[in-house]
C-alpha positions in Angstrom: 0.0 0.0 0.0 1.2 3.2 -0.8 0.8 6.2 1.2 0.8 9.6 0.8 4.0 11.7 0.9 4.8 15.0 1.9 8.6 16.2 0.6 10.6 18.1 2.9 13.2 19.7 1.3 16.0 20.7 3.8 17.3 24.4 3.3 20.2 24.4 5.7 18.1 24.4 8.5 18.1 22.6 12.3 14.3 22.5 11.9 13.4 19.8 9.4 13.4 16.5 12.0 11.1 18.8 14.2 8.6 19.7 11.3 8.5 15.8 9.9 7.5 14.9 13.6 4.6 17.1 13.6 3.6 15.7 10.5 3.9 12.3 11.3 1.8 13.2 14.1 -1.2 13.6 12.0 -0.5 10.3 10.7 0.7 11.5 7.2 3.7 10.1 6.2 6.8 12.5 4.7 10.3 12.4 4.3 13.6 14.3 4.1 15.9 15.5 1.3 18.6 17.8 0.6 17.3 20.9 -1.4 18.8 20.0 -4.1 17.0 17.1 -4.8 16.6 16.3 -8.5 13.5 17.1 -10.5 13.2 13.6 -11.7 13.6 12.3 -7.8 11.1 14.6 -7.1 8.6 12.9 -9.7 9.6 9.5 -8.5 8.4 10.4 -4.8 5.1 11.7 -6.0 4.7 14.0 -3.1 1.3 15.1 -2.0 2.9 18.5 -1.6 6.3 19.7 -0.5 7.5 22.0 2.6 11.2 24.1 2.0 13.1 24.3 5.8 15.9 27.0 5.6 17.0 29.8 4.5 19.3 28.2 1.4 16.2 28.2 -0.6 18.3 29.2 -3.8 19.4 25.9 -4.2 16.0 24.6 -4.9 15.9 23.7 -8.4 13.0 26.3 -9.7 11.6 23.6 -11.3 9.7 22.6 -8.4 7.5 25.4 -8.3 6.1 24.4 -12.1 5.2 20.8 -10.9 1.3 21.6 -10.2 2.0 20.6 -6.3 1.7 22.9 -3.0 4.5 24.1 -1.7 4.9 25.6 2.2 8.1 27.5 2.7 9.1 27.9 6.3 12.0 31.1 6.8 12.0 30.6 3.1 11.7 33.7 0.9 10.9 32.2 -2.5 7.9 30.0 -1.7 4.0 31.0 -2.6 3.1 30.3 0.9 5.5 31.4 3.5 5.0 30.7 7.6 7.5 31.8 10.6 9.7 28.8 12.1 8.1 26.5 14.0 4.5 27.0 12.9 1.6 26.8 14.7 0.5 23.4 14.3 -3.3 24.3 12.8 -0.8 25.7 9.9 0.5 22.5 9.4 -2.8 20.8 9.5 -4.4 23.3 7.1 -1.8 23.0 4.3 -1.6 18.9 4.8 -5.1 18.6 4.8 -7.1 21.3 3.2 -4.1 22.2 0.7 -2.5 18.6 -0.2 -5.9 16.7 0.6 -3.9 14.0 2.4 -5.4 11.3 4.3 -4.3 10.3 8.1 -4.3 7.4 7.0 -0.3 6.5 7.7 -0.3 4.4 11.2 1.8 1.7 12.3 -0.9 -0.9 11.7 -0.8 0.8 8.0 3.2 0.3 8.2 3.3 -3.7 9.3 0.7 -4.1 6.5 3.3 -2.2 3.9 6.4 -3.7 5.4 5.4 -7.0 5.6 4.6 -6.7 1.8 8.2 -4.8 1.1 10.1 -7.6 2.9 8.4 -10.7 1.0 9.1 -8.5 -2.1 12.3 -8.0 -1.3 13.5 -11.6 0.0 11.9 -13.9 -1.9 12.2 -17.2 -1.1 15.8 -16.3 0.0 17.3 -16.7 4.0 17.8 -13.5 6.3 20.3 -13.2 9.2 19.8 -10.7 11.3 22.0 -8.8 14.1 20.5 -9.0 17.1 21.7 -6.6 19.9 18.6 -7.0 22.5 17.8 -3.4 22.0 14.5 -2.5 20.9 15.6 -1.2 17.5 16.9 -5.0 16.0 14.1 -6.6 18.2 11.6 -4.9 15.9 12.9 -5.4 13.2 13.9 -9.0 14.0 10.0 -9.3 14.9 8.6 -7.2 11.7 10.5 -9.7 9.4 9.7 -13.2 11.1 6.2 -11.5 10.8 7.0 -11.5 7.0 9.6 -14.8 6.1 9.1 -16.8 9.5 11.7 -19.3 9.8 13.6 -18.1 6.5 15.4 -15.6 9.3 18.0 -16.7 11.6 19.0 -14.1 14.3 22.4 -14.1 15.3 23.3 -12.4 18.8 26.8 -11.4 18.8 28.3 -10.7 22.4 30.9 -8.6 22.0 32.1 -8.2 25.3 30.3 -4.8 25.4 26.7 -5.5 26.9 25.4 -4.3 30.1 25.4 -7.2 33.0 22.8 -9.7 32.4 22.3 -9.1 28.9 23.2 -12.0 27.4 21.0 -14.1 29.6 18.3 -12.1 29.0 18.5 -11.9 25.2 18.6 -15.5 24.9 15.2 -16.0 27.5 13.4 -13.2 25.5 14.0 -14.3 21.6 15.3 -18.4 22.0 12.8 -19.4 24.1 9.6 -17.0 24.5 9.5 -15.6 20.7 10.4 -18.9 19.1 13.1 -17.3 16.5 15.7 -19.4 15.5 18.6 -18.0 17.3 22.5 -18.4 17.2 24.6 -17.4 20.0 28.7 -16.0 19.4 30.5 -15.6 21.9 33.4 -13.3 20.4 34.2 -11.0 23.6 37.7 -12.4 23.2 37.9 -10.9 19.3 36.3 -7.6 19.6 38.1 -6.3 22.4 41.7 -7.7 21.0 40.7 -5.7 17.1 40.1 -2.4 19.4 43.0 -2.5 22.0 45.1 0.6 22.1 42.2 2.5 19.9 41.4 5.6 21.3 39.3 7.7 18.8 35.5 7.3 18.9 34.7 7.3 15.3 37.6 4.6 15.0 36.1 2.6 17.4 32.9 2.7 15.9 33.9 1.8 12.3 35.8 -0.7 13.4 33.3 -2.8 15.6 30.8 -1.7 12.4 33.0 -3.9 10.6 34.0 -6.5 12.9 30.3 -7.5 12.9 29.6 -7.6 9.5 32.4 -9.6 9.7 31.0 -12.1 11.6 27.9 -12.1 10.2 29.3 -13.1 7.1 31.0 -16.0 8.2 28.0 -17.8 9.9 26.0 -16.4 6.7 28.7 -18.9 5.1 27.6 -21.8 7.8 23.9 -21.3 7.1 25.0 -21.7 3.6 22.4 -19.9 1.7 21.8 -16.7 3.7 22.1 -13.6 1.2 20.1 -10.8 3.4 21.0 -9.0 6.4 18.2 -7.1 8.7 19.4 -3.9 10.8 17.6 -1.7 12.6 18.7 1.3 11.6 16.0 4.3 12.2 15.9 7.2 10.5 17.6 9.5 13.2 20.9 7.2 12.4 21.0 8.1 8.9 19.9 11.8 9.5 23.0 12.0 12.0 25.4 9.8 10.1 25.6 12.7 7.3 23.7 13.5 4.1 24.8 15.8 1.8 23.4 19.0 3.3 25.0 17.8 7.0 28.0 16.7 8.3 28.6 13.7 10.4 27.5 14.5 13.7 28.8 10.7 15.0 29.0 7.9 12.8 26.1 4.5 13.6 27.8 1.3 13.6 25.0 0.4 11.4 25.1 3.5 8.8 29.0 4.6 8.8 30.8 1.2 9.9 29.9 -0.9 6.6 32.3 -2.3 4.9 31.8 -1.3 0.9 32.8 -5.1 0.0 29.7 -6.8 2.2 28.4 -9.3 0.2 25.1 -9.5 2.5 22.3 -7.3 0.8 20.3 -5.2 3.4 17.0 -5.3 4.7 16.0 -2.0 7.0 12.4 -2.4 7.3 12.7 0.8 9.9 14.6 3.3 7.9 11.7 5.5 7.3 10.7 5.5 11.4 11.5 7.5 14.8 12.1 6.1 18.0 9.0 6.4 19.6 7.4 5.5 16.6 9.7 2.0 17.1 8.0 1.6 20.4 4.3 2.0 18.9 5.1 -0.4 16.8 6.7 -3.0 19.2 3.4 -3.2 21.0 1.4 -3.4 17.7 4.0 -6.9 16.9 3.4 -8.0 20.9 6.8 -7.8 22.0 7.2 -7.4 25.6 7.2 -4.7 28.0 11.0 -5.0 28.8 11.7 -4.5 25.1 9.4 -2.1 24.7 10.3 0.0 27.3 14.1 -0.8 27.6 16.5 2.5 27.4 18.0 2.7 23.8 21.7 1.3 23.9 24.2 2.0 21.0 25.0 -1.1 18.5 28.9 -0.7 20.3 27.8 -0.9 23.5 30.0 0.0 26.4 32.7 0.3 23.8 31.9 3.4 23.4 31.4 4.7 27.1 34.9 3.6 28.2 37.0 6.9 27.1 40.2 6.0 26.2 42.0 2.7 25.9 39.3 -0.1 26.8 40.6 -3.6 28.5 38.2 -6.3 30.4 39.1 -4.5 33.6 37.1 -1.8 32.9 34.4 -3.1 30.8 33.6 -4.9 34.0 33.7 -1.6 35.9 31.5 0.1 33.7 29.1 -2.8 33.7 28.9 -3.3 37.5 28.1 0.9 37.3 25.6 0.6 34.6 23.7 -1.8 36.2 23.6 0.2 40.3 22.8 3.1 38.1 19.6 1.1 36.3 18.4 -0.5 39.7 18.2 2.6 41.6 17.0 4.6 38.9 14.0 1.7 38.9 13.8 1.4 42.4 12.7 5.2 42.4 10.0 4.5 40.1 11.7 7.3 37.5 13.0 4.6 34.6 9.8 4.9 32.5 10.2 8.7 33.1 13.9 8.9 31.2 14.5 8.5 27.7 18.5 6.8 28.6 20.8 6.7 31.4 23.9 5.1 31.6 27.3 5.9 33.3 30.3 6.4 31.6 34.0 5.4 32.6 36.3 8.7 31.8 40.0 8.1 31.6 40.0 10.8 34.7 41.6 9.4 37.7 41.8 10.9 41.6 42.8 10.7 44.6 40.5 9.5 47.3 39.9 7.7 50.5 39.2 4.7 51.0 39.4 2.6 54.8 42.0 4.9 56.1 44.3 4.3 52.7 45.0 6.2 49.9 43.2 5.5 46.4 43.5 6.4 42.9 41.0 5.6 41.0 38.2 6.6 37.7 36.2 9.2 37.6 32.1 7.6 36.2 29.9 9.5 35.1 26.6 9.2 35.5 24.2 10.6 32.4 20.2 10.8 32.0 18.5 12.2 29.9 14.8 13.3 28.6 13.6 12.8 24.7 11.1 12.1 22.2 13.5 10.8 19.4 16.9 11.5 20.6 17.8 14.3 18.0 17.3 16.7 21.0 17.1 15.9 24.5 17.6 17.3 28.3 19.3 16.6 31.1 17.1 14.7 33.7 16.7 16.5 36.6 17.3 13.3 38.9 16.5 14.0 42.8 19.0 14.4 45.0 18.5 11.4 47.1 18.7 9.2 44.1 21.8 10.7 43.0 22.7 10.2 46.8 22.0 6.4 46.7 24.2 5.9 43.1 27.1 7.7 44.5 27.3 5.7 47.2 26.6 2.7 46.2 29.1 2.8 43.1 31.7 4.3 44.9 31.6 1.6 47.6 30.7 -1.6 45.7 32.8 -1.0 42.9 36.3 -1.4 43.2 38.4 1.1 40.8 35.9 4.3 41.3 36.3 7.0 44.2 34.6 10.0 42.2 30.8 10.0 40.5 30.0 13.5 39.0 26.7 13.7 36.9 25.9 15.3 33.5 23.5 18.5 32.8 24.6 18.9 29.6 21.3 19.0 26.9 21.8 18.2 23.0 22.1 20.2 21.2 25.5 21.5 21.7 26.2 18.0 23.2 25.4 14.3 22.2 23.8 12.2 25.0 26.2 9.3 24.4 29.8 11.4 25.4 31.7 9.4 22.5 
């Protein structure tokens, strides 16, 4: 089923993700583009009508404005209908459905329906592996495609040494044995954290554990022996941020910036076109369960990627005994359904402290939380004092190699909510 489109083409602006939210929630569907989209693109997408973001409107091919569709400029000069930045939201509403004449039609029952199709399209009669991580983002779409090609999909759950504590155990219960998916478990802790020893650079990291996994999805694409597909569950924030040509990279996804360009697996990204909290509507449309649904999003390299600096086992076991006081108290205050992710990071700070009379010198964790709708913006949880109270001391005194826990009130934009 095809649904209707609105274009947005983005100006140079900061706006766009914020305007295609407020469209999708009046369940019309739209995309993004760079304004310098081709006219013959254009066609292809048979937009219902188009909105300009920015103030680079000049690089709009005039073309557009001959194609017989609305347009809605917004802090655009050149366009027959101009509104102030962030509009009013009847504004919106007026030129989708009195200009355009679109239907709300675009829901995420509407979306298995389409997918569903897409994915049989697209696979055939062919075999899928897919990269299971435990997060919500490969769950759905591990869930979305069994929906589709049943047991033509093997998910393969890679530990690479970088989950939080328990993970593994629980990733196995959830998918193994309650949903029924054929699962393989690798155990390559050992490999990932040799191929990033003495790497200290973020984007490094990330490209190279990108890789690693592809990697290894490849070879035990070779033992299923006839597996030609591979399902992410890459959403369309990870694409925005991983660069396009109007943006630079903010940070690059594992899943979006760490592919190799010889992968001989073809992909399947049945959420591409979605936000995050569009992910979880749709996780309770498929049935998953509650500690999916509602689980705090965790980055494809894991912990990886909250050690700063050099990372070894020693302090991926920190970090992981941190993580998890951090999560419990959190919960135990009734305040985890309230955060959009927290998580403590390992900085390569050390100081001196006490510790029984004796002298210590140990890491500096952070602890980080933040508020979000779809983690392109987000602020700095204002966590009560008494829970901060109970992390402290709990991480400083149950976890050997920590005397110092400072906490994070730094908002995005100008920072990230993951600090590498």
């Amino acid at each position: 089923m095809k649904h209707q489109t609105i274009l947005i083409l983005d100006c140079g602006s900061g706006d766009s993700l914020s305007i295609a939210r407020q469209i999708r929630d009046f369940n019309v569907f739209c995309e993004i583009h760079p304004c310098d989209l081709s006219i013959s693109s254009v066609k292809s997408i048979e937009p219902a009508g188009i909105i300009l973001v920015g103030d680079q409107a000049s690089k709009v091919n005039s073309e557009i404005f001959q194609l017989d569709i609305p347009v809605l400029g917004i802090g655009v000069d050149c366009a027959p209908q101009t509104v102030p930045e962030n509009p009013d939201p009847g504004v919106l509403k007026n030129f989708l459905i009195d200009v355009c004449n679109c239907e709300t039609n675009w829901t995420m029952k509407s979306f298995i329906k389409s997918a569903v199709h897409e994915i049989k399209e697209q696979v055939g009669n062919g075999r899928a592996i897919c990269g299971l991580s435990g997060g919500i983002d490969s769950a759905v779409a591990a869930a979305l495609v069994h929906q589709a090609i049943g047991d033509q999909l093997t998910c393969i759950y890679v530990d690479h040494g970088f989950m939080r504590k328990g993970e593994t155990e629980q990733i196995i219960e959830t998918f193994q044995k309650q949903l029924k998916m054929n699962l393989i478990h690798i155990d390559a802790r050992e490999r990932f954290v040799k191929k990033i020893a003495g790497i200290t650079d973020p984007e490094q990291k990330r490209k190279i554990i990108g890789n690693e996994f592809v990697r290894v999805f490849e070879e035990e694409a070779a033992k299923i022996g006839d597996a030609k597909f591979l399902v992410q569950g890459t959403l369309y924030a990870d694409i925005v941020e991983s660069g396009t040509s109007q943006k630079g990279v903010i940070k690059s996804h594992h899943n979006v910036g760490g592919l190799p360009e010889d992968m001989e697996l073809e992909l399947v990204e049945p959420l591409k076109s979605l936000f995050k909290d569009e992910v979880r509507i749709l996780a309770q449309e498929l049935g998953l369960p509650e500690e999916i649904v509602w689980r705090h999003p965790f980055p494809g390299p894991g912990l990886a990627i909250r050690i700063l600096g050099e990372i070894d086992f020693t302090k991926l076991e920190i970090l992981r005994e941190v993580d998890a006081i951090i999560i419990e108290e959190i919960k135990k205050a009734g305040l985890y359904r309230q955060i959009w992710q927290a998580f403590g990071v390992l900085t390569n700070a050390r100081t001196v402290g006490v510790l029984d009379d004796e002298r210590t010198y140990d890491y500096v964790v952070a602890v980080r939380a933040v508020t979000s709708e779809d983690a392109m913006t987000a602020q700095w949880f204002k966590m009560p004092y008494e829970v901060l109270d109970s992390i402290s001391r709990r991480v400083m005194h149950e976890v050997k190699g920590v005397n110092r826990v400072v906490y994070d009130i730094s908002s995005k934009p100008p920072a990230t909510i993951e600090w590498e």
